[in-house]
N, C-alpha and C positions, 0 to 999 in steps of 0.2 A: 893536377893530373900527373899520374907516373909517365916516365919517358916512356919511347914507343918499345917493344919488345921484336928481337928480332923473330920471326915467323916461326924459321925453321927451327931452330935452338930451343926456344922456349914459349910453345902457344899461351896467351893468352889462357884459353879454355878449352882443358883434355877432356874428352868424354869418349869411356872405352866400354865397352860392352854394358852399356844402356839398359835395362828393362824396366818396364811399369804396367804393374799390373792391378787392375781395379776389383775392388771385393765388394760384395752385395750379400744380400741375404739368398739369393736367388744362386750364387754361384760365383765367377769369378773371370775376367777377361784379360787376357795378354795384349796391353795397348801398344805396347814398345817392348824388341824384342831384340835386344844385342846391338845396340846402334853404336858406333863406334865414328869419330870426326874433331879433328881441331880447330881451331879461330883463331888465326893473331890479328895484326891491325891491320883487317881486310874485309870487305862486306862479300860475305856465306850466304847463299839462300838455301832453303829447303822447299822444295818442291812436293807436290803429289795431290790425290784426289782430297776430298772430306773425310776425313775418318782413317788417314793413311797415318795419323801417328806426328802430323808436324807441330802442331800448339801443347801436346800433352809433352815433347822433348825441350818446348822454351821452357813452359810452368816447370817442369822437373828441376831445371840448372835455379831457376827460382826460390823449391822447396815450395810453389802453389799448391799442393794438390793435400785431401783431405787425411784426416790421420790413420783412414781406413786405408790408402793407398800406397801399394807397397813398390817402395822404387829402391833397387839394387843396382850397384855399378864396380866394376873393375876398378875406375880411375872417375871421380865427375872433380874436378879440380880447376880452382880460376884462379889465376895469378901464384900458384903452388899452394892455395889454400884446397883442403876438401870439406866440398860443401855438403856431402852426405856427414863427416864426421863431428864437425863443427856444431856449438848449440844454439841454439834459435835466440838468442839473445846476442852470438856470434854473426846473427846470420842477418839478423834484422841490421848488422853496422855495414851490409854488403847489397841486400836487397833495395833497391832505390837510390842508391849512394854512386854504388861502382859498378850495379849492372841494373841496366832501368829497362821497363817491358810496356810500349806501346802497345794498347789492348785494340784490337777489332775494330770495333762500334762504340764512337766518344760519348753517344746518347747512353750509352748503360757504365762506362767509364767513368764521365762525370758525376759528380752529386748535384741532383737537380736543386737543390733548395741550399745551394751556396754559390755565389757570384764566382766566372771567369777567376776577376781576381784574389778572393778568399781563398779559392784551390790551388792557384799556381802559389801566391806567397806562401802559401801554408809549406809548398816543396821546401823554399827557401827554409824557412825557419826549422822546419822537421831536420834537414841534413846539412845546414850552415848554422854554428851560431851565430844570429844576428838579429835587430828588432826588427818590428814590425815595417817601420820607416822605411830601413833601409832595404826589408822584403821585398816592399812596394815598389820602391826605385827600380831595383833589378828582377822584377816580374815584369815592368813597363817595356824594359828594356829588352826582355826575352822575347816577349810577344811584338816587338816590333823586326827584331831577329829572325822569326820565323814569317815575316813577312803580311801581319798583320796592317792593313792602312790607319785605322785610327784606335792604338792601343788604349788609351782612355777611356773611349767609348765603349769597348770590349770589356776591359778589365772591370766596369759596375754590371755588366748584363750577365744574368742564366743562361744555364746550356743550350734549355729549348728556344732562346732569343737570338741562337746565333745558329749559321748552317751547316750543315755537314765537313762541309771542307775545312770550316772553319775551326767547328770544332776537333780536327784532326791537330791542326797546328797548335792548337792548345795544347791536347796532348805531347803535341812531341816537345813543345814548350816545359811540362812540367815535368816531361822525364829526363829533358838534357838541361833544367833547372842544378841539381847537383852536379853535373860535369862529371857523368860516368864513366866508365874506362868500354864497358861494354854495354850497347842496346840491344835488344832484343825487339823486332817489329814484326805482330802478329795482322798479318795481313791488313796493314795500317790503312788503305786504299780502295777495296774490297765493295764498298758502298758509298762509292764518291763515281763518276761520271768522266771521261774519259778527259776534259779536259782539269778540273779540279787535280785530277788524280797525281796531273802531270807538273800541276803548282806544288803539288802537296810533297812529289816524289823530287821536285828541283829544292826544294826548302829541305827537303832532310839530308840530299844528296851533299848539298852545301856546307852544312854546319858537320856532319860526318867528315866532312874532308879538312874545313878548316880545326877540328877538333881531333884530329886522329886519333876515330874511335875504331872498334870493333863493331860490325856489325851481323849479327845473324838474324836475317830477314826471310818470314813465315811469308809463302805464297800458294797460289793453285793456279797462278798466272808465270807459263814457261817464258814471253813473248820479253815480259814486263822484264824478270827477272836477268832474261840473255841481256840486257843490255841496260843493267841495273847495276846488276853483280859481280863479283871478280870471282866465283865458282859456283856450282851447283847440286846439292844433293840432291835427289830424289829418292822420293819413300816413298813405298809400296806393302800396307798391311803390316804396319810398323819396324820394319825396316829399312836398310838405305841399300838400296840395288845399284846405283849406281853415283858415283862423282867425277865430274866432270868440269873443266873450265869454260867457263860460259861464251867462249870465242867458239869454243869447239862444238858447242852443242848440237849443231847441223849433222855431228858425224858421232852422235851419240850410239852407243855399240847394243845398252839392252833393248832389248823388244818391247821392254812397257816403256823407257822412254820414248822409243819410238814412235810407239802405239799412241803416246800422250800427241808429240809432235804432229805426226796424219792426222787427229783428228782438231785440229786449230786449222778455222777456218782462212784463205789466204785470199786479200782482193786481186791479188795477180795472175791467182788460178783458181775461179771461181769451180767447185764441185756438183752437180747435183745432189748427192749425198755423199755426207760424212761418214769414214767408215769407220766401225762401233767399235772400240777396243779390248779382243781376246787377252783375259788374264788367265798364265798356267798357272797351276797347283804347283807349280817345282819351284816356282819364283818366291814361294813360302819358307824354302828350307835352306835359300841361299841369296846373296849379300852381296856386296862390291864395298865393305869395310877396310878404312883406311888403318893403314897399319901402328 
């Protein structure tokens, strides 16, 4: 892994006026729309509702999205590479190697009809040269890493044999298998139980630190993320309205963060109703983009 980069001097990953827009036969949609933010060796969350633009801005640094969809950018650059200019053959030596992307839901991420260990060695082998043997060895060792109890027994069993949570750790297992510089985690915890969620988010916490990686971590969880994270975007309608450092959050300035805030339920001051969160039309045409 490349030494640490200093923050301020030289991020990690510049991404400067952002847009992604989806084409159809029917017409055509603005998913992302000027997004502008850096990462150096620090964990980024992106915040916002469903549909505000935060999974379509990871797939983008990616290059996921279909060949119908058209993504422009100012600057989209990792380590001084540019990932819009570079060829897919450039890009495949980047994608899984040096920036890995923890998907969702490990039930549709996994391949059902290939054991635990067939997918994680397979990370091995696809982005290390090395055999099969030695795959094996250090897939046992990954999955014990990420805090599995009995890596052997894991390592011969399918996805649907093992649980939710468990299946998380795999994942993060096969995407911190190459020793990326940067991960990207799409709502890694999303469909895990409050106390899993908290193994799942100590396990990733851990190895992000003893690995000094980058991390940009997709949420719709403000709660999770203030005290997850060392900053905060928020999007809104594909957008970033506002960024914030996550100590600060309490004293967030826009009204949709706000709006987000009031309406998370509190045991300490129980409500009888939540109040519903007014979006303006003005918060469309304008931004809290990092310079």
């Amino acid at each position: 892994m490349s030494e640490a980069l200093d923050q301020k001097a030289a991020p990690l990953l510049e991404v400067k006026d952002l847009s992604v827009r989806f084409v159809s036969r029917s017409g055509s949609t603005d998913a992302v729309r000027g997004v502008s933010f850096d990462v150096g060796r620090e964990r980024v969350a992106i915040v916002g509702e469903s549909g505000s633009g935060k999974s379509t801005v990871g797939r983008s640094i990616l290059r996921l999205h279909s060949a119908k969809t058209q993504v422009t950018a100012t600057a989209l650059r990792f380590a001084g590479t540019d990932l819009l200019g570079i060829s897919e053959k450039q890009m495949r030596a980047i994608r899984g190697r040096r920036i890995s992307m923890i998907m969702q839901d490990p039930k549709y991420a996994l391949n059902p009809v290939m054991t635990v260990g067939e997918q994680l060695a397979e990370a091995f082998v696809a982005h290390g040269e090395i055999g099969r043997r030695e795959a094996r060895e250090r897939s046992l060792e990954m999955l014990e890493a990420v805090r599995i109890r009995d890596p052997r027994r894991v390592f011969d069993q399918y996805p649907h044999q093992i649980s939710g949570g468990m299946g998380q750790r795999v994942m993060i297992a096969m995407m911190l298998a190459p020793e990326p510089d940067l991960l990207i985690a799409d709502e890694p915890t999303s469909a895990l139980d409050v106390t899993v969620r908290l193994q799942v988010l100590a396990v990733l916490d851990d190895l992000v630190a003893k690995r000094g990686l980058a991390l940009l971590f997709i949420s719709h969880d403000l709660n999770l993320v203030a005290t997850f994270c060392d900053r905060i975007l928020v999007m809104f309608a594909g957008r970033i309205v506002e960024s914030i450092a996550s100590s600060d959050l309490a004293n967030a300035s826009h009204p949709y963060t706000r709006g987000l805030l009031d309406a998370v339920p509190k045991l300490e001051a129980p409500r009888a109703r939540l109040p519903v969160l007014q979006r303006d039309p003005a918060w469309l045409q304008s931004g809290a983009q990092l310079p």
